[in-house]
C-alpha positions as CSV (number, residue, x, y, z in Angstrom):
1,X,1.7,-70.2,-138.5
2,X,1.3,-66.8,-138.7
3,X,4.0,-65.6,-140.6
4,X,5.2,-67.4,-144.5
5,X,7.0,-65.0,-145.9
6,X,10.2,-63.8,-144.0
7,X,12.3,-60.5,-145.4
8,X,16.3,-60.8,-143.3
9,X,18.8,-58.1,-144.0
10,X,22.2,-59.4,-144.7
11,X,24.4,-57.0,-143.0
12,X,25.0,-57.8,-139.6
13,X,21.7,-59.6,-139.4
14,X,23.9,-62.8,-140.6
15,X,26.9,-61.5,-142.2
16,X,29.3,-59.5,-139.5
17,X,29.5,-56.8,-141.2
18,X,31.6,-54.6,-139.0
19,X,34.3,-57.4,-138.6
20,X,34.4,-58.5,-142.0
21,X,34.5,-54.8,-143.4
22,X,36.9,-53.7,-140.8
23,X,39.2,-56.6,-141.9
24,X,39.5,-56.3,-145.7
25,X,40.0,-52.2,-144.8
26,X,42.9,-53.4,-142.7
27,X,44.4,-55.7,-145.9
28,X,43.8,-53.0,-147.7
29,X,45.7,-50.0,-145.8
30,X,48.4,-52.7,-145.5
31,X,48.5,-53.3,-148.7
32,X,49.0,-49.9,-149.9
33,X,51.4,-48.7,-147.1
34,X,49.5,-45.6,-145.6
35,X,50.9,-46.5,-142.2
36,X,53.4,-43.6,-144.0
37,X,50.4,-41.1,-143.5
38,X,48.3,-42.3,-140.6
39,X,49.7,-43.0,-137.0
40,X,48.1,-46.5,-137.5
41,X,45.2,-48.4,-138.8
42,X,43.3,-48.1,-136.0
43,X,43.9,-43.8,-136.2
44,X,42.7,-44.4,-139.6
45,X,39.6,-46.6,-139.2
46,X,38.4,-44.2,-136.3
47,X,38.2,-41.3,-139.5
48,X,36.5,-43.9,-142.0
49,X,33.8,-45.5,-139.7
50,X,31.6,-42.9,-138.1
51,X,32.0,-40.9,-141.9
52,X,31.3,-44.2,-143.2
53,X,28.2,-44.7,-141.3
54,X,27.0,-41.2,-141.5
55,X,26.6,-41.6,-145.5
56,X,25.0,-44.9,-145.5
57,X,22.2,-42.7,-143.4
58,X,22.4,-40.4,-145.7
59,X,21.9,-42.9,-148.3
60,X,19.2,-44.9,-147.1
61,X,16.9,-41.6,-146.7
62,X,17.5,-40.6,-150.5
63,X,19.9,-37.5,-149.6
64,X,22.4,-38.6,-151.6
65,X,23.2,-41.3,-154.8
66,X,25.3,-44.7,-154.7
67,X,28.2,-43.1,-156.3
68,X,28.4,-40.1,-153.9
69,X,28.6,-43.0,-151.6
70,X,30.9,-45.3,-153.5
71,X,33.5,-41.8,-153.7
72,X,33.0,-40.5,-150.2
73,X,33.3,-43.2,-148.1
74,X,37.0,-43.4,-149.1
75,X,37.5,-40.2,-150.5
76,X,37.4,-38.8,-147.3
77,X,40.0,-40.3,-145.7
78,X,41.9,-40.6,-149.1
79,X,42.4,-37.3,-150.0
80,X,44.8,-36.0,-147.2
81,X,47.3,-38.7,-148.4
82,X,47.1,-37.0,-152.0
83,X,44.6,-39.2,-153.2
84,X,42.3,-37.1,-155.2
85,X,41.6,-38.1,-158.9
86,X,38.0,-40.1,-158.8
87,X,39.6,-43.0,-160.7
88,X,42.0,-43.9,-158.4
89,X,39.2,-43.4,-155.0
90,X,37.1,-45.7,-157.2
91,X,39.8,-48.4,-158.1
92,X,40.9,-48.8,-154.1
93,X,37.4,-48.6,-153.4
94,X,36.5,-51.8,-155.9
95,X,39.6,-53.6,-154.1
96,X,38.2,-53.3,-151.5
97,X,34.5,-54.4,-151.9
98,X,36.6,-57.3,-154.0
99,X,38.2,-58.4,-150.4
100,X,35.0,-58.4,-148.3
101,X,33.2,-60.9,-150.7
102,X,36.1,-63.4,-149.9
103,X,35.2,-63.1,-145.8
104,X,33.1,-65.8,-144.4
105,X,32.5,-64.9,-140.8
106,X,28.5,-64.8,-140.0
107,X,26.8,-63.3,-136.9
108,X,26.9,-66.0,-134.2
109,X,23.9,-68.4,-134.4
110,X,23.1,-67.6,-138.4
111,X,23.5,-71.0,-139.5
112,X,21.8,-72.6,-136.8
113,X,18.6,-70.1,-137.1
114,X,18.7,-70.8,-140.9
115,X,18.3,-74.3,-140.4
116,X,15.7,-73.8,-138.1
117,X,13.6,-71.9,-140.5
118,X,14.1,-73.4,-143.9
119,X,11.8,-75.9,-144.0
120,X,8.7,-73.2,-142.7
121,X,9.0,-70.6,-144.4
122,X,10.1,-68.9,-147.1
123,X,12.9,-66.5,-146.9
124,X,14.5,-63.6,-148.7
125,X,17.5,-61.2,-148.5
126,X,16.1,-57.3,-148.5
127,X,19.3,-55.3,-148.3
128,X,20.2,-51.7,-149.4
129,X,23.6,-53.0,-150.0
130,X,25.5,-53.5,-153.7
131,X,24.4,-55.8,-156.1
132,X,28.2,-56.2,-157.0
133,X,28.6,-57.8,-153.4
134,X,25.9,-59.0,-151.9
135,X,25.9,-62.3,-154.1
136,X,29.1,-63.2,-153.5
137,X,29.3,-62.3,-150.0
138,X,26.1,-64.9,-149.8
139,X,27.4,-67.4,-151.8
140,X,31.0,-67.6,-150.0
141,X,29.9,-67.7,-146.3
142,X,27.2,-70.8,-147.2
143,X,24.7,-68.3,-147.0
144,X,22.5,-68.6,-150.2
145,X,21.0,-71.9,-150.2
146,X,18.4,-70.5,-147.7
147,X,17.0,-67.8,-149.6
148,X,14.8,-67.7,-152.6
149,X,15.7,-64.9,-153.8
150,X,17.8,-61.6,-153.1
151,X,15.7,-58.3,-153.4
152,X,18.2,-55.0,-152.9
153,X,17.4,-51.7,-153.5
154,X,18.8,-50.8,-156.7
155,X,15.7,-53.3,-157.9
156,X,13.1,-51.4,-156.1
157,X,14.6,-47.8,-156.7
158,X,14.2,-46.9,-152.8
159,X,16.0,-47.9,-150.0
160,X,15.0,-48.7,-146.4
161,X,13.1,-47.5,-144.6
162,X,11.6,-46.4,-147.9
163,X,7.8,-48.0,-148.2
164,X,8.5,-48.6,-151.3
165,X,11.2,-51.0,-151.0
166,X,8.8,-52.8,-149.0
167,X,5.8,-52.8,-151.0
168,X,8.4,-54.2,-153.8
169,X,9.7,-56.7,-152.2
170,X,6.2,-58.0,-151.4
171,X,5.0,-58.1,-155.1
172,X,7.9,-59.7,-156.0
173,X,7.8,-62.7,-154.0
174,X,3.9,-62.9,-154.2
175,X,3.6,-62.5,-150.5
176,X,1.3,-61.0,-148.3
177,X,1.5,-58.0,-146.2
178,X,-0.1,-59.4,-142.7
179,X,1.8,-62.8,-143.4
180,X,5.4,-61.0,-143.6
181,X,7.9,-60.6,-141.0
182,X,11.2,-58.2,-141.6
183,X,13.9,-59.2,-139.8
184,X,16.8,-56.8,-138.9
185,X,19.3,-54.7,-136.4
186,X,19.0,-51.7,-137.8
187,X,16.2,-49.9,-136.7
188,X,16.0,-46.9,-138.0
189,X,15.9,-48.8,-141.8
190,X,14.7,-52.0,-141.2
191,X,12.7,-52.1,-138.5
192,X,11.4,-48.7,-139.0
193,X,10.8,-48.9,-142.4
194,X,8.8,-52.2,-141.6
195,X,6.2,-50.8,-139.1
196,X,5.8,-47.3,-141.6
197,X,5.3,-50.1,-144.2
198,X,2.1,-52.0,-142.0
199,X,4.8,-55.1,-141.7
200,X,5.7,-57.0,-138.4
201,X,9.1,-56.5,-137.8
202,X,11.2,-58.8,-135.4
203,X,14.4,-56.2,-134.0
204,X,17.6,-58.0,-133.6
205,X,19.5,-55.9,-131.0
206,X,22.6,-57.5,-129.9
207,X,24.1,-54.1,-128.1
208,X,21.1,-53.6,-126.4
209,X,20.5,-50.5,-128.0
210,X,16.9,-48.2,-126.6
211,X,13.9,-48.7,-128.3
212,X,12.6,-46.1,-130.3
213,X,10.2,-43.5,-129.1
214,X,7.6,-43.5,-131.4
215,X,6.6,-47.2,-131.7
216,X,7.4,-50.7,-130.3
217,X,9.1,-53.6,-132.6
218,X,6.9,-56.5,-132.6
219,X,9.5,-58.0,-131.1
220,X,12.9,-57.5,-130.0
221,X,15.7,-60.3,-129.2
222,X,19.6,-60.0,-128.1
223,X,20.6,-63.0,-130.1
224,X,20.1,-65.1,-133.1
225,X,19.1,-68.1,-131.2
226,X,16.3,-66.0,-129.4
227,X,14.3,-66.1,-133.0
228,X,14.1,-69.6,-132.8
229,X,11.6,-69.4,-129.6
230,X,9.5,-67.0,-132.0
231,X,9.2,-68.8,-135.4
């Protein structure tokens, strides 16, 4: 086989992110009655998401740190109910990242491409997300037995798309370069930082996003269960 060595992102790769996240938001904004300042959750999580997003980019190209991150996210949407003092952005914000470890829905067709893959390869977690979570939020969806090891960018000191990240996570799982494969849906991070990085990348692209301009993903599949006709 090509390919021993196989780098997945977590987030939305095989956690659903965007449901799971969306959900423990929703608990929380119950929880704390701000229906009293926003028309509904939905109004609300229209104002968080795209911000949301936006600083993870932000993040993952070194512009800004994990706490500006960790404050803004919620800060933003915070602050017009009178929520200003950094203590109590960062308490709701730890209640929150406490509520998404305890969700256990997976992107359709993890499992089942897991299985397929465990006994040929070996397989890490390369994530730009929080060391705080990502454990647990393996652990509790059934996740972590896969994996040999979880490599996240507060190790390596760089983010994806960073090379750097890359180059780390390749020392530390003694693998080689032309015998790696990253696997991700974001492309602009994973899949991108892959091909800058001189590693195949394989594109998971459920929303049938376009391809980039300035290069071509090794390859590119709709689904989970596509991967399986790969590797």
């Amino acid at each position: 086989m090509k390919y021993k060595s196989l780098f997945i992102d977590l987030d939305d790769t095989l956690w659903d992110t965007a449901h799971n996240n969306k959900e423990s938001l929703e608990e929380v904004f119950d929880a704390h009655n701000w229906e009293r300042h926003y028309a509904s959750f939905e109004a609300f999580h229209k104002i968080y998401w795209p911000h949301n997003m936006d600083l993870w980019d932000q993040y993952s190209k070194g512009l800004i740190d994990r706490q500006t991150l960790i404050v803004e996210r919620l800060g933003y949407v915070l602050r017009p109910m009178g929520i200003t003092e950094k203590k109590d952005i960062l308490a709701i914000n730890t209640e929150f990242l406490q509520r998404t470890t305890t969700k256990t829905r997976i992107v359709e067709g993890a499992i089942e491409l897991l299985e397929h893959l465990r006994y040929h390869y070996r397989m890490f977690i390369l994530s730009n997300g929080f060391r705080e979570v990502q454990s647990l939020k393996l652990q509790n969806a059934g996740l972590a037995p896969y994996f040999e090891k979880l490599i996240l960018s507060e190790d390596a000191k760089a983010q994806k798309p960073s090379k750097a990240i890359f180059d780390y996570a390749l020392i530390n799982t003694n693998s080689r370069r032309k015998e790696s494969l990253m696997i991700g849906d974001a492309i602009s991070t994973d899949i991108e930082g892959a091909y800058l990085s001189d590693i195949d990348q394989l594109w998971f692209n459920p929303k049938d996003l376009p391809a980039p301009n300035n290069f071509t993903p090794t390859y590119t599949v709709h689904s989970l269960k596509e991967i399986c006709d790969i590797l």
